[in-house]
N, C-alpha and C positions, 0 to 999 in steps of 0.2 A: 366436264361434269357441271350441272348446272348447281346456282346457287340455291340453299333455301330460301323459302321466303319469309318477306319482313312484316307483311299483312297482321297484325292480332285481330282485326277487328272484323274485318268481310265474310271469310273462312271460320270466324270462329262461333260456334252454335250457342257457348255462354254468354260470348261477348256482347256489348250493345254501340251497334252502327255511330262511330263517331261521335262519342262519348267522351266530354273532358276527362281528365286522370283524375278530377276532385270527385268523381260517382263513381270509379272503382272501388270493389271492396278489394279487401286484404289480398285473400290470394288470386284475385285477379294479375295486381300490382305482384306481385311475387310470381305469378306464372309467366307474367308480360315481360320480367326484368332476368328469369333465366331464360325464354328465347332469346332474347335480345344478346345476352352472354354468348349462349351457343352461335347465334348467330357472327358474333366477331369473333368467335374460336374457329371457327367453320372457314372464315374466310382468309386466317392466319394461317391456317392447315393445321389447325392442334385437333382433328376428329376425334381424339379420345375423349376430349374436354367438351365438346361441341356435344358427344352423345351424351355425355353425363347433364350435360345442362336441359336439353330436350325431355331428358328421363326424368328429373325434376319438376321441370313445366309439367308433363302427363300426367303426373302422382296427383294435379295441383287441379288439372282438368283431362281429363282420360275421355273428352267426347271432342277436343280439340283436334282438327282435321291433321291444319297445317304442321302441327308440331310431329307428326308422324313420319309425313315427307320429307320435313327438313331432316329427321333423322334417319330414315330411308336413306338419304343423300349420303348424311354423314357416315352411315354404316359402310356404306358401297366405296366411298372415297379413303373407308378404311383397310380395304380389303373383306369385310365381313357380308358376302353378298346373301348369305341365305336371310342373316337378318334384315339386310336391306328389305330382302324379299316380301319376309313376313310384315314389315311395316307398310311396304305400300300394296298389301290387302288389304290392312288396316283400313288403312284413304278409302278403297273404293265398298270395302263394307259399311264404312261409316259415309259415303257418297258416292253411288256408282256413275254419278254426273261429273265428277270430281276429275277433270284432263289431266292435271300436274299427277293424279293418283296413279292411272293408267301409263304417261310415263317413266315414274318411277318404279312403278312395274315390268315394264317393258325392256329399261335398265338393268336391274337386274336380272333379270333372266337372262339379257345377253351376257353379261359378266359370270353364267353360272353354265352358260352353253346351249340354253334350250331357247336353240335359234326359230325352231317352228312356231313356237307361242310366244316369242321375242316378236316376231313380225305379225302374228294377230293384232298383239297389245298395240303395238308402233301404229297399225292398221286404226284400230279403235280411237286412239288418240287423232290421227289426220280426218277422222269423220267427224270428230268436235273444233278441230282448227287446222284445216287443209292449208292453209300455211305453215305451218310447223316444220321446220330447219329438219333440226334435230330428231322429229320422228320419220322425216324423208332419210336421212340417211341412217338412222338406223336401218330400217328396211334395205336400206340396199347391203347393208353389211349383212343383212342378215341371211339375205336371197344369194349374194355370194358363198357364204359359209356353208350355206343350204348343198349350194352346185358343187362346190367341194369336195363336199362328204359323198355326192354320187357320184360323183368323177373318179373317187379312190375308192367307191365300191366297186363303179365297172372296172378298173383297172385293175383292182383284183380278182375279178372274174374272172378277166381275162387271161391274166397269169395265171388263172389254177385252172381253167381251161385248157390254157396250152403245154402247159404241165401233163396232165393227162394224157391228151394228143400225143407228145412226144412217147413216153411209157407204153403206150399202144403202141406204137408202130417200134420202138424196140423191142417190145414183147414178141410183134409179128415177125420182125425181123430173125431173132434168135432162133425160132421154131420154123423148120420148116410149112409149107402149105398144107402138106398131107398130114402131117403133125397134126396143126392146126384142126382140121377136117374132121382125124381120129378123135380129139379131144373134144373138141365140140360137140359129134356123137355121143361119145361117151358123158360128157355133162346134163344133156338131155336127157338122156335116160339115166344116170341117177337124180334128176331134180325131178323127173317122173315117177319114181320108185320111192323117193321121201314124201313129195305131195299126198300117193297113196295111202303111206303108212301114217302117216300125220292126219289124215282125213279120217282114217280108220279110227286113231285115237282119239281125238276128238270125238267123234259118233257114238264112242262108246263110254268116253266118259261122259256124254250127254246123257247117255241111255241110262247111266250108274244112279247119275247125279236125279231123274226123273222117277225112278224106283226109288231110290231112296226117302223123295219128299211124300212120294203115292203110300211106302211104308210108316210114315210119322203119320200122313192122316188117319190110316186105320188103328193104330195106338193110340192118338188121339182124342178119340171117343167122336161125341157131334159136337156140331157150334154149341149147342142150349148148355152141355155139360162142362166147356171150356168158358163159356158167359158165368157161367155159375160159380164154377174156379178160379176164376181172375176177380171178380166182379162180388165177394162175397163179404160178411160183414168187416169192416177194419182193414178193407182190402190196401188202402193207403200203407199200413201199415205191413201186413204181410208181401207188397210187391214190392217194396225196395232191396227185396234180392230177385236181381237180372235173373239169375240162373234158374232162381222157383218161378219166374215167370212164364219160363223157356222149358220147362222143366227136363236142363239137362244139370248131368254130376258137376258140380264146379272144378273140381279136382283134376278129370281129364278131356273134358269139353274143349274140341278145338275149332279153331275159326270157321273149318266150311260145316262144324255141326252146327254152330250157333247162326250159319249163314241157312244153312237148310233145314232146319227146325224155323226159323223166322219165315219160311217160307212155305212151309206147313199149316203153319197158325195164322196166316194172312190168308190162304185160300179157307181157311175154316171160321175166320171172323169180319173178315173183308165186308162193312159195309153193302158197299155196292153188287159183291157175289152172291150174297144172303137175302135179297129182298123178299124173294118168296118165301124162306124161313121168317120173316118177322112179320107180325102182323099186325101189330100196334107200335105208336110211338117211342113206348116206353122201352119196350122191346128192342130198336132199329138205334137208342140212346143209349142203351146195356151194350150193346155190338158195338158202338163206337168207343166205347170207352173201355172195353174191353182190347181192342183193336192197338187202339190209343199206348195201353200198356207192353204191351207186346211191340210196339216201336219203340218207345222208352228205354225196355229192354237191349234191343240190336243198338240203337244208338251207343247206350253205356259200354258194351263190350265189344264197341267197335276200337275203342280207346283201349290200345295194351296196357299203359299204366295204371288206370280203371279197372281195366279186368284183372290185371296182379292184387290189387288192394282189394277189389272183392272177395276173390279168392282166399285170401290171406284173414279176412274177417269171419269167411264159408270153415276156414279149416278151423281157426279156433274156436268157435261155435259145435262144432265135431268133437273137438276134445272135450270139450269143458262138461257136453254133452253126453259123452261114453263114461267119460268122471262122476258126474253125479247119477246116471244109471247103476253102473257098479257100486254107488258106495247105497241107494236105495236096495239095491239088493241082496247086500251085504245087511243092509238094517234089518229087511225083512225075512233075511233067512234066519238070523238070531232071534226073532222073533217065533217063528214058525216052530224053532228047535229048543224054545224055551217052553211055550205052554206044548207043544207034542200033538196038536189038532188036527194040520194039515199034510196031505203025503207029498212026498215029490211030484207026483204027479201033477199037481196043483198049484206049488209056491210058483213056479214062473208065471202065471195066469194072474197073479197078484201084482207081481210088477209092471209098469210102465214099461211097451215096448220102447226098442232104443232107439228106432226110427224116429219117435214120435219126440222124444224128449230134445235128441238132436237139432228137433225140425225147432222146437222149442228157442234152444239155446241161439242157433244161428238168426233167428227172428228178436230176440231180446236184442243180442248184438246190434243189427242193424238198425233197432229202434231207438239203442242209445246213441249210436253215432248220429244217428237223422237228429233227436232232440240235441246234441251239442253242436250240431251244425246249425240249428234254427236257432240256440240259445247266442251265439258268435255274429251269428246275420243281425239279429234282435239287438245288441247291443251294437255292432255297427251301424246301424239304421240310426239310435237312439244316440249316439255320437254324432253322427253326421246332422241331423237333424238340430241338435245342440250347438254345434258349429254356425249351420245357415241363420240359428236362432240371433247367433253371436253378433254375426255379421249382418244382420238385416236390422237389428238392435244400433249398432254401431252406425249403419248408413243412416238410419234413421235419424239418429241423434246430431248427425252434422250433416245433416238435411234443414231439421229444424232449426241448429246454430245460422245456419247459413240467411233462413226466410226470417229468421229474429235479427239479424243483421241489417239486410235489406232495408227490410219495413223499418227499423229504429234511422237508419238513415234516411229513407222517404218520407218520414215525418218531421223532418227536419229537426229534429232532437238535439243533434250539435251544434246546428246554428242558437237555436234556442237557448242551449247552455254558456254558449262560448257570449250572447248577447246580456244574456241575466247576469255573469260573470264579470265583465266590463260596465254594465247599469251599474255594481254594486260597488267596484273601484272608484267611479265616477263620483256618486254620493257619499262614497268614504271620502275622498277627497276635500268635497266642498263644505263637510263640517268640521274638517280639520281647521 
């Protein structure tokens, strides 16, 4: 295992090339003074202590190459190779020129087994330093392990190859030749006798399946009358139920209707089947977007658990629906039998059909669950938003700490103080 490295200053994107330690700031000096830890923990064999040290350095400068790899190392020396893994992407995300990246990449992945891409990486590395020890013989461990694995696949072929083999020729042997003969006859003609009947079924439930969709377009009306129903005022709002889109019963609608109904309303709204039905723009963007809905549709109730909760919204919508019909006409028959105007014949004509009010209720329904789904999104947005606000507030502010630092040291500030400071000793002194 190799060592990390001792480098803070080459590898590092903060640092400044051979710089006294009097021009570090703070947590330079602090990020420099836990590699330096990790680094003698790493080499004592303490890796727990080694990674914690590294993880510190990072908190301190998270764009520091080297401190990845050395924990890379340290990870891997500790048995932790996925994290190893993860760190040295790090390296070559943060430098894909970066050789020490690529093999601690390359490390890891053999310690994790994934000898194919063990030997790319090892490969990548000897194209930046073809001398490289250690990615030569990675490679050959790897090209070994490689051969290996196909060695003890063909040998298991082979055994179950001859496995077989054998079973056949017991088989033969137990049964006579004529045997044999008879049977084999006889297998052909029942695999010709089921090919038949299985081609028949098929043929005919294709034939079923094709009537059936040729029946939905003639119920269906034309394209212009399905544009007009899909595509009508508030239609956002009236098509968030799948089922009215499709318009089949929610209740006992099963998979191949809502598969062959989708496929009735695609040949009657299909864009590209309709051109000669459209003849303007405006027209050919109605078809699409009517189109548009009616996938929406199949999509949603392609999902069982989807189509259970719609369902389940369709029925109480029905109820709540048949509940306030009867009690409207309940109101209005006491009405009717109060002033004595109207005959029977009539009071039902005063009512709201129950289709109608139904359709009502299960469209309220689905309008309130959409508005508490956009109210729940809306405030998630408006949290997360608040969050980044946080955090961008926060970088910012030791951003600025950081170039108020800087600059008060590039103006020599503390020299200045620490000289005014000693001037003033000096002539205290000399009127003493």
């Amino acid at each position: 295992m190799s060592e990390p490295s001792s480098d803070t200053t080459k590898e590092a994107p903060t640092a400044v090339d051979d710089a006294p330690s009097e021009a570090l700031e703070e947590w330079e000096i602090q990020r420099d003074s836990h590699k330096k830890d990790g680094d003698a923990a790493f080499r004592a064999g303490g890796y727990r202590t080694a990674i914690d040290q590294y993880t510190k350095a990072i908190s301190l400068d998270p764009e520091f190459i080297v401190l990845y790899s050395n924990r890379s190392a340290a990870f891997l020396s500790n048995g932790e190779s996925s994290k190893a893994l993860k760190d040295a992407r790090k390296c070559i995300e943060l430098d894909t020129a970066f050789a020490k990246g690529h093999s601690r990449l390359a490390a890891a992945l053999l310690a994790l087994k994934r000898f194919e891409q063990a030997k790319d990486s090892y490969q990548h590395v000897l194209e930046k330093e073809p001398k490289n020890a250690a990615a030569k013989n990675g490679i050959d461990v790897c090209v070994k392990e490689i051969s290996k694995r196909m060695t003890l696949e063909q040998q298991r072929q082979k055994e179950k190859e001859k496995q077989e083999k054998e079973q056949q020729q017991q088989q033969q042997q137990a049964a006579g030749k004529e045997e044999d003969e008879e049977d084999d006859l006889l297998n052909d003609f029942f695999n010709e006798v089921e090919e038949v009947v299985t081609k028949k079924k098929d043929t005919a439930s294709s034939q079923n399946t094709n009537n059936a969709i040729r029946n939905d377009r003639k119920t269906l009306g034309t394209t212009q009358e399905q544009i007009d129903r899909l595509i009508q005022p508030r239609f956002e709002w009236r098509n968030l139920n799948p089922f009215f889109v499709l318009q089949l019963p929610a209740a006992t609608a099963t998979e191949d209707d809502v598969s062959r109904r989708y496929k009735a309303l695609s040949l009657l709204l299909h864009p590209d089947k309709n051109q000669a039905k459209l003849s303007t723009e405006e027209e050919k963007d109605r078809c699409q977007l009517a189109y548009d809905q009616v996938q929406k549709a199949k999509i949603i109730l392609a999902d069982e658990d989807r189509k259970r909760y719609i369902q389940s919204l369709v029925e109480e919508g029905m109820k709540l629906g048949e509940n306030k019909w009867k009690k409207e006409k309940k109101q209005q028959q006491q009405q009717h039998n109060t002033k004595n105007t109207i005959d029977n014949g009539d009071k039902s004509s005063d009512v709201v059909s129950l289709d109608v009010i139904q359709e009502r209720e299960v469209m309220r329904i689905f309008a309130q669950v959409e508005i508490k789904r956009k109210d729940v999104e809306d405030r998630e947005r408006k949290f997360a938003q608040r969050e980044r606000q946080q955090e961008d507030d926060q970088s910012k502010k030791e951003r600025n700490e950081r170039k108020f630092d800087k600059k008060w040291r590039n103006e020599e500030r503390v020299d200045k103080r620490v000289g005014n400071w000693r001037d003033f000793e000096t002539n205290k002194k000399k009127k003493m």
